[in-house]
C-alpha positions in Angstrom: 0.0 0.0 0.0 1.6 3.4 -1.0 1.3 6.3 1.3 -1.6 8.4 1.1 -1.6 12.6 0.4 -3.5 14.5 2.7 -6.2 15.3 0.2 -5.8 12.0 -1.3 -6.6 10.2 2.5 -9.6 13.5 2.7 -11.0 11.5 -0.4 -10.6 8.1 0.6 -12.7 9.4 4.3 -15.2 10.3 1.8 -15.6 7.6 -0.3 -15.4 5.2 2.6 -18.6 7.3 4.0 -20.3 7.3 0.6 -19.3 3.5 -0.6 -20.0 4.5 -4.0 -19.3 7.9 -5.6 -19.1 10.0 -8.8 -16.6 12.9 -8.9 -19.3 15.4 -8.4 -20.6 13.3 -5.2 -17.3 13.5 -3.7 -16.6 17.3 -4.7 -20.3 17.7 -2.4 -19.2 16.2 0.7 -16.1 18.6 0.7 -16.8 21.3 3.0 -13.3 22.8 3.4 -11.6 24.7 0.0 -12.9 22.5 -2.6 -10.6 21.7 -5.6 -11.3 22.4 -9.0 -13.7 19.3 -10.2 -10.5 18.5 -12.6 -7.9 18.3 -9.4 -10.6 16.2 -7.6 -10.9 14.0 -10.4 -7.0 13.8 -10.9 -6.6 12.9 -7.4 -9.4 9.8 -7.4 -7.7 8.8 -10.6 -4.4 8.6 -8.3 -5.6 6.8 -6.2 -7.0 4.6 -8.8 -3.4 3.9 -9.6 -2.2 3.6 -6.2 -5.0 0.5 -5.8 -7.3 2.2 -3.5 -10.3 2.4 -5.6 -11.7 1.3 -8.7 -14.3 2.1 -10.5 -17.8 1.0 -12.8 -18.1 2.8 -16.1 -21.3 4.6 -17.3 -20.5 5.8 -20.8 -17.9 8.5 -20.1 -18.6 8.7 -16.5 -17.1 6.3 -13.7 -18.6 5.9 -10.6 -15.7 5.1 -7.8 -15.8 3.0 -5.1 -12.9 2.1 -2.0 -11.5 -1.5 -3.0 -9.5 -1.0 0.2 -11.6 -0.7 3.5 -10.8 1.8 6.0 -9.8 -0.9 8.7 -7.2 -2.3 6.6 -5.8 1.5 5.9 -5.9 2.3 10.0 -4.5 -1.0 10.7 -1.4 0.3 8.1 -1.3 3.7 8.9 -0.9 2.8 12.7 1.5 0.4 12.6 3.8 2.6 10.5 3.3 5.5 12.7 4.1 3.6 15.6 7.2 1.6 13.7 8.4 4.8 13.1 7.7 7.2 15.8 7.4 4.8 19.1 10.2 2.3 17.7 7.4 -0.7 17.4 6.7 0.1 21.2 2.6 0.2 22.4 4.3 0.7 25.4 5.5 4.2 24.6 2.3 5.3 22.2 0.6 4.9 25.3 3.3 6.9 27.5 2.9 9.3 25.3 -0.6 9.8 25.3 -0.3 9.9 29.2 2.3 12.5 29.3 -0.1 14.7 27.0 -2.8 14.0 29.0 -4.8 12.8 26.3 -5.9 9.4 27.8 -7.3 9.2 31.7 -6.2 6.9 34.8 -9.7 5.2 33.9 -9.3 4.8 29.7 -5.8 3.1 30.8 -8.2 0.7 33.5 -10.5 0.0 30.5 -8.4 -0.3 28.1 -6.1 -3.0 30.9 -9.7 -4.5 31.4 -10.3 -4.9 27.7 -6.7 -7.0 27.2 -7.1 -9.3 30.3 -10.8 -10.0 29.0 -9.4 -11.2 25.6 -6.8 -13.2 27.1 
């Protein structure tokens, strides 16, 4: 799997959310600055050629859809960040999230109750 641009994983939220999607569907659901309809469909047509969607043809018209699912993405996207920033360590993704107060005393006692439950 080849690494995502921002816009490019903006899209891919969207089609995820969508399932199916024509350029113009996609362009909709953009509330930020939205791209020319020509950039958008260049950067659907990128990830077409990175092997994140594909697409069914209506006459000169394609309607795009995710062939990889958001889970799979996450599951990639986490284990690289944490390969590369937290040296393979859950132990220090979750030290850091402590240390930046971001996670409580009682997510840690969940989350400790949710590993000993699937033990």
């Amino acid at each position: 799997m080849q690494k995502l641009t921002n816009k490019e994983e903006e899209v891919m939220q969207i089609l995820w959310k969508l399932e199916k999607a024509f350029v113009k569907d996609v362009l909709a659901e953009i509330t930020d600055e939205q791209p020319h309809y020509n950039t958008l469909s260049t950067i659907i047509r990128n990830l077409e050629e990175k092997g994140y969607v594909a697409y069914n043809a209506f006459g000169k018209t394609h309607q795009y859809y995710p062939i990889i699912t958001k889970e799979a993405y996450r599951k990639r996207f986490f284990n690289t960040a944490i390969d590369t920033y937290f040296n393979s360590s859950y132990k220090n993704v979750v030290s850091f999230f402590a240390k930046e107060e971001k996670i409580s005393v009682s997510d840690l006692k969940e989350i400790i109750a949710l590993i000993e439950k699937n033990k």
